[in-house]
C-alpha positions in Angstrom: 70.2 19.8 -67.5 68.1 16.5 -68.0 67.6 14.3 -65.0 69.6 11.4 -66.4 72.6 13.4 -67.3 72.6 15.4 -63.6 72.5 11.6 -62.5 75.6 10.9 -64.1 77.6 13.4 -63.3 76.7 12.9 -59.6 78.1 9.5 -59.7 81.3 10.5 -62.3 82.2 12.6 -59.2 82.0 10.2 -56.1 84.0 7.5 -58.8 86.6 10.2 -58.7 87.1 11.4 -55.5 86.3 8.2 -53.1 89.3 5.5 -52.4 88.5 2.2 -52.0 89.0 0.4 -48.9 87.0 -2.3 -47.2 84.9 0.2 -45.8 84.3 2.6 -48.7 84.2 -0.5 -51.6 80.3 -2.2 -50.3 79.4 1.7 -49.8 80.5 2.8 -53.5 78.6 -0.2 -54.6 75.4 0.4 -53.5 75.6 4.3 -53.9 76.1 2.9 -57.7 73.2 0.4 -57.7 71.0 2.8 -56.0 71.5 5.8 -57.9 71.5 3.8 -61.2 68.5 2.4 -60.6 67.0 5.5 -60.1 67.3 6.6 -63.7 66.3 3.2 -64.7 63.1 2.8 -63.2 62.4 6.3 -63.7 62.2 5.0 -67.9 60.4 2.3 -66.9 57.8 4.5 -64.9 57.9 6.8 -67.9 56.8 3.6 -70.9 54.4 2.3 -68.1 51.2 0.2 -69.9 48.8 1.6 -66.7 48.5 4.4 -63.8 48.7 1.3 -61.4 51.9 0.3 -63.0 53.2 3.9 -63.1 52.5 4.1 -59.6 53.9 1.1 -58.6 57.2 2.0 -60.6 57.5 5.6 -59.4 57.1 4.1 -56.1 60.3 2.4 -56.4 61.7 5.1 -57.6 61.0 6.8 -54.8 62.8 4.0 -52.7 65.7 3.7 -54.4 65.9 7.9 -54.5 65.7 7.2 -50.4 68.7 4.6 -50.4 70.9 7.2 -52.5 70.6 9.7 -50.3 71.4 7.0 -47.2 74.2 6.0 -49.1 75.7 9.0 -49.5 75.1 10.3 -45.9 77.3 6.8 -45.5 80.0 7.3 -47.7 80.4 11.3 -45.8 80.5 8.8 -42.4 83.3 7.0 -43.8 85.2 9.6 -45.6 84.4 13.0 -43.4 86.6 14.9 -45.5 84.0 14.3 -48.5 81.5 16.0 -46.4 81.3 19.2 -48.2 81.2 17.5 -51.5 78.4 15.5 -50.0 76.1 18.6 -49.4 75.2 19.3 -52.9 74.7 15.8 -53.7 72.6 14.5 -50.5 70.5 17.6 -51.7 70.0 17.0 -54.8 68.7 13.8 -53.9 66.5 14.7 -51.3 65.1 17.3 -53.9 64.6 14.2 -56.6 63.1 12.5 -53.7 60.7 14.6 -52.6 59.9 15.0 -56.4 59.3 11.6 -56.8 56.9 11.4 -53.2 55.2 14.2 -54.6 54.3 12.3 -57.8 54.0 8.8 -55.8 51.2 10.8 -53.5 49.4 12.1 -56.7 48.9 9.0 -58.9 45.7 7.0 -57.3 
């Protein structure tokens, strides 16, 4: 499975199962943003015009990979009963973002 549709179906998942309230609603946003731009910076990384400019947008990748899993180690905070659902998910994004540190550390 490609990166960018394992994205999507990580976020299809947390849309279903999370209710909104005023603690969950700013939480479910940010997972969003974060994990979105993930995949969208990851393109951009992927047409960069130099290694500098690869680096640079692999390196906020790698950020934004950081804040997903944060946000989802948030959202299991506020919803413990989403913590086993959360496993698999923080996981996979501490495995995409020690993929993307490895790469980060590689490009000089």
């Amino acid at each position: 499975m490609g990166f960018r549709r394992k994205n999507s179906k990580i976020w299809r998942k947390y849309n279903i199962v999370l209710q909104k309230s005023p603690i969950t609603i700013p939480l479910i946003t940010q997972l969003v943003k974060a994990g979105t731009s993930v995949g969208a910076n990851y393109c951009e990384a992927d047409d960069a015009e130099s290694k500098k400019d690869f680096r640079h947008k692999i390196g906020i990748v790698k950020k934004e990979s950081r804040e997903t899993k944060h946000f989802i180690r948030m959202i299991v905070v506020a919803v413990p009963k989403l913590k086993e659902d959360g496993k698999p998910l923080w996981q996979e994004a501490k495995e995409l973002n020690l993929i993307f540190n490895s790469i980060y550390k590689k490009v000089k």
